[in-house]
N, C-alpha and C positions, 0 to 999 in steps of 0.2 A: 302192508307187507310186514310181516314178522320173522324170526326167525330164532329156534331154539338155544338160549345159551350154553354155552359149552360150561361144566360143573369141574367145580377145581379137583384135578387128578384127572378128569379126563383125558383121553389120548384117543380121542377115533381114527378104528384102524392101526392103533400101535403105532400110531408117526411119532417122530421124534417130537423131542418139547420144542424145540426152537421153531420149528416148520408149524407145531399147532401155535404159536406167538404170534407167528405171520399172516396165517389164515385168519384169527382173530383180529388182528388190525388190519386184512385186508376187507372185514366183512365189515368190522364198522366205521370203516372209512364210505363204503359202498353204501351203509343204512343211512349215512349222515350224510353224503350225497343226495338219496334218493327223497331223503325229507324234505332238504333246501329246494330242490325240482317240485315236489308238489307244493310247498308253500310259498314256492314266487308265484305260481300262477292265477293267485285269488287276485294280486291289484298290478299294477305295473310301475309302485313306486321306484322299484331297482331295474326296471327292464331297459331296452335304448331307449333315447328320447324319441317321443310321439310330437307328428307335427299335426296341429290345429288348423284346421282351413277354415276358416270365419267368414260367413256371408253377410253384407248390409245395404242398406240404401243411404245414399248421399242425401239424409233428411235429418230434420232437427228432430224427428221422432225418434231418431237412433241416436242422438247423441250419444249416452253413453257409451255404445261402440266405437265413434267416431274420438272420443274424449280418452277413452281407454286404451287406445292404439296409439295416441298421440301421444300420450307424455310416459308412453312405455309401461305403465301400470299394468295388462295381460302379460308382457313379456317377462318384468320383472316375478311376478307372483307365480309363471306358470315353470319357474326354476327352471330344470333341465331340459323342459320339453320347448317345443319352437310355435311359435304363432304366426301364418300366412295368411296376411289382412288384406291379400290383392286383390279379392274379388269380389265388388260391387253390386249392384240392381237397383234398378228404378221398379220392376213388378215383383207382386207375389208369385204370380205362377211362373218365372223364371227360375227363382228362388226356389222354389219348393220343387222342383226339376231337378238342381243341383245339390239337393240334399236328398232327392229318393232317389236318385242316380251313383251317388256316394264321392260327388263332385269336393263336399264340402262336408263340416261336420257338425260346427254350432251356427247357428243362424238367428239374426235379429226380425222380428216379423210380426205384422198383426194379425189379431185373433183370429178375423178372417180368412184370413190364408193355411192359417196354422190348424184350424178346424176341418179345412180342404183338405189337405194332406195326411190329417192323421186317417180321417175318414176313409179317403181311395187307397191309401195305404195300409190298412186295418191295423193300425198301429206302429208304422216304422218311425215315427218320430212321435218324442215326450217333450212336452213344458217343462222346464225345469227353474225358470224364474221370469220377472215380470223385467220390462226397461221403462217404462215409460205410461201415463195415463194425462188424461185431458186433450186439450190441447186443440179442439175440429168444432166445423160449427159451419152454419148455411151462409155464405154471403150473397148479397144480393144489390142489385140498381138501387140507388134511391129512392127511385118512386116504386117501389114495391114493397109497402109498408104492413103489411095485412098477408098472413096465409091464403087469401083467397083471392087476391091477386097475380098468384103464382098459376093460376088454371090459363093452360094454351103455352105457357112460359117455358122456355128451355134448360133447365141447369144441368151441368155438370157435375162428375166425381172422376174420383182419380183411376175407378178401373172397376169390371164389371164385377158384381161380388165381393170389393175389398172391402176393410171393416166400415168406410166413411158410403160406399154404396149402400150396403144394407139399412144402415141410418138414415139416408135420407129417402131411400126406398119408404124403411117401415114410418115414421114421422110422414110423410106423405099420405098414407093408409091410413095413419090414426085423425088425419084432416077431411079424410072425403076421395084424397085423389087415387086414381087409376095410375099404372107406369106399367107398360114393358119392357123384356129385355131388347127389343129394336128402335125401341126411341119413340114408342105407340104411347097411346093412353090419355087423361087427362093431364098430365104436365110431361113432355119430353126428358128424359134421363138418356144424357149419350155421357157414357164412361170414357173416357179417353182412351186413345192407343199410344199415344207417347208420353204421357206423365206427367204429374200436379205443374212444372213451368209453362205448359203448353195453355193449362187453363187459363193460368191467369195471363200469358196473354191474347188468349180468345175473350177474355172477360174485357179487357181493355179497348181491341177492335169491336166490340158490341154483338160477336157473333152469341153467345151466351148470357144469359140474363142475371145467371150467379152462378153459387157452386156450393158442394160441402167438402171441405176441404180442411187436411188437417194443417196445421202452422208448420212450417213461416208462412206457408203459401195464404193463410186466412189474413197475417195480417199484411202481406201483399194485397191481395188484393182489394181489404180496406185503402190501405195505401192511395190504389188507383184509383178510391171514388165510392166502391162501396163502403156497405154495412151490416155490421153480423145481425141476421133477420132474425139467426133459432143457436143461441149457444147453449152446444152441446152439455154443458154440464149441467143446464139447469132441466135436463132429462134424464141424471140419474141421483140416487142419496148421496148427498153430502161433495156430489160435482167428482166423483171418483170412478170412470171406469177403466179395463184395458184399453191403451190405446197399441202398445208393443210389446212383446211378450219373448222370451231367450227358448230356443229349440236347438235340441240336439236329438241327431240321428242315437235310434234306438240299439241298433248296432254298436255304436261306438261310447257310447254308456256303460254298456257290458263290458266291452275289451278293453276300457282304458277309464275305469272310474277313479282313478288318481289324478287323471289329468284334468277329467270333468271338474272334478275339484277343484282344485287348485286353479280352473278358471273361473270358478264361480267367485273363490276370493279377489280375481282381480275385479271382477265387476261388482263386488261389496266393496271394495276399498276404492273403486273409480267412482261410484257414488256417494261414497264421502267424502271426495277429491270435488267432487262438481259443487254439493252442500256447502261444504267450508270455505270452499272459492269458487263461489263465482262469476266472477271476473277473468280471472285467470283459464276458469274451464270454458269458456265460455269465447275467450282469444284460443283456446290450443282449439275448439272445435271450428272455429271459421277455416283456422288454417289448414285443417285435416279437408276439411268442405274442399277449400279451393285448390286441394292438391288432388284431388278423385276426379275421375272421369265421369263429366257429366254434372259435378258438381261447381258451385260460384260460391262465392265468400257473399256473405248478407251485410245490409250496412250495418252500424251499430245501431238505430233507430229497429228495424225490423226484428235484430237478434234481441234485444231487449224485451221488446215486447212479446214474443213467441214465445223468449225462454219461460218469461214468466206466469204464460197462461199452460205450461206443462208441468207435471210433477213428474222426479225423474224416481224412481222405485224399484226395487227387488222383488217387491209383494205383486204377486200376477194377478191378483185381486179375481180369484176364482168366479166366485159367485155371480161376478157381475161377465163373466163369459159364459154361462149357463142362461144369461139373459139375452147376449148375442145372439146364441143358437137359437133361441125362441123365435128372436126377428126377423135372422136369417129363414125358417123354415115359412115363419107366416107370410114372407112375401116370395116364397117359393125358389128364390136360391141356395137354401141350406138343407141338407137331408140331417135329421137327428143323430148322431152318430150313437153307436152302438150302447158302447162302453164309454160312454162322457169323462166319466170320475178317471179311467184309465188315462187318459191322457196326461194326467200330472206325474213327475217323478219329482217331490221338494224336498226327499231327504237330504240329500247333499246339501241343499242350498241351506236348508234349516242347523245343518251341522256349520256351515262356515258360520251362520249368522250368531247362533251358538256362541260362538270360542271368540265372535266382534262383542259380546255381551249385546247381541242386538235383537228385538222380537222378532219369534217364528212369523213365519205365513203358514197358511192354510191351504188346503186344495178343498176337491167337492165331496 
């Protein structure tokens, strides 16, 4: 919007001086108004506060969320705006319901899931950082010492298509064996319906022969007697792939990328809260564990050893989900999605990690 200034001497219309004073301070009162109106509306750093609905699972794979909510680090970092950590999941596809429904708005979730989603949704939800990698691995009976032992044998995963499904789907394929999604084939794969505690203790009553399963529940159910047949890590470079990954509805990256922000620094600075302690992060996540629905506090013995076979991270470790997709397609649960590289939005992220003096991540 423009508007011609008025030239000294002028009088439009012969108005008096005092009346053209007034008009001219009514007009740029009106231009400097009309500017402040278009330039709040690029971020929403001065708008009201926006409330965060955060979705997670009561699992050691989400620590971070669970670490980040507890000693207040999202709340503090995300200033003016409000963070509501009340609503929990044990599955993906519940999860990803409540974020293409517009239930919720960041969510903690593996590649799996998140590859589901972006797909049937042709993009309503972005990666926008990594939480977590390692961590999962086949456990199995004792005397099941050999891959080719496993033929007629039952194992379990935590859910049909999750990231630890497809894993032991394709790892199965690269040995010989047959699976379907009914529990046909040469080795039986029943996903579960009610989630990684149920396995392990189906694994305990004998009705399952192992599982691939991510921690704590792997080192559960060593615990109970098994042993880890196939760790996970030593089937990808350098033992690093996604195991959780941070999603935000695409919508709401748009209309509130201030706030996006500003929670990405709580979960850069929650991960350096977990690094330098701990100990301490490590007591605030049992406690958060055993105040959620659906969640129990792990002994010290299990948490020790879970924490330490995960690395917790910001880097979503791209490449190695472009590897997912491959596995998922080859054993017939994953359709390729379109636009793969689309799926990443890491500027933000790369901007907090920026200003931490901390290295970029990459996308595809």
């Amino acid at each position: 919007m423009s508007t011609k200034p008025l030239n000294k001497g002028d009088n439009p219309g012969k108005l008096p001086g005092v009346f053209t004073g007034r008009l001219t301070v009514a007009l740029t009162l009106s231009l400097a108004l009309i500017a402040a109106a278009c330039g709040s509306s690029t971020s929403n750093a001065s708008s009201a506060p926006v409330t965060v609905r955060l979705g997670y699972f009561p699992n050691l794979t989400h620590a971070p969320a669970l670490v980040g909510v507890a000693q207040g680090i999202f709340a503090k970092d995300l200033g003016q705006d409000k963070l509501d950590a009340s609503q929990t999941f044990n599955a993906g596809p519940a999860e990803n319901q409540a974020l293409l429904s517009g239930s919720i708005d960041i969510a903690f979730e593996g590649p799996s899931s998140v590859l589901s989603a972006y797909s049937s949704s042709g993009g309503a939800i972005k990666i926008i950082a990594g939480a977590a990698s390692g961590g999962a691995g086949l456990v199995a009976k004792p005397s099941i010492t050999q891959p080719s032992q496993l033929k007629g044998k039952t194992l379990a995963t935590p859910q049909l298509a999750n990231t630890q499904d497809v894993a032991l789907r394709y790892w199965l394929k690269q040995q010989g064996f047959s699976t379907t999604t009914s529990g046909g084939g040469d080795v039986s794969v029943q996903p579960s319906s009610t989630g990684n505690g149920t396995i392990v203790t189906e694994f305990k009553g004998g009705s399952i022969d192992g599982a691939w399963v991510p921690e704590p529940y792997e080192s559960q159910m060593i615990a109970a007697g098994g042993h880890l047949l196939v760790d996970e890590a030593t089937l990808w470079p350098g033992g690093n792939w996604a195991t959780t990954n941070v999603v935000v509805r695409t919508a709401f990256l748009q209309q509130h990328p201030a706030t996006v922000s500003r929670f990405l620094k709580g979960l850069v600075d929650t991960l350096a809260f977990m690094s330098a302690n701990p100990p301490a992060a490590q007591t605030a996540f049992n406690q958060q564990l055993a105040s959620l629905q659906g969640g129990k506090a792990l002994s010290s013995s299990i948490l020790t050893s879970s924490w330490n076979r995960l690395k917790f991270t910001a880097d979503p470790l791209a490449a190695t989900l472009q590897t997912q997709v491959q596995h998922g397609v080859a054993v017939g649960l994953l359709k390729q999605p379109s636009n793969l590289p689309g799926i990443y939005q890491l500027g933000p992220l790369n901007n907090v990690l920026k200003a931490a003096g901390q290295p970029l991540v990459q996308g595809l």
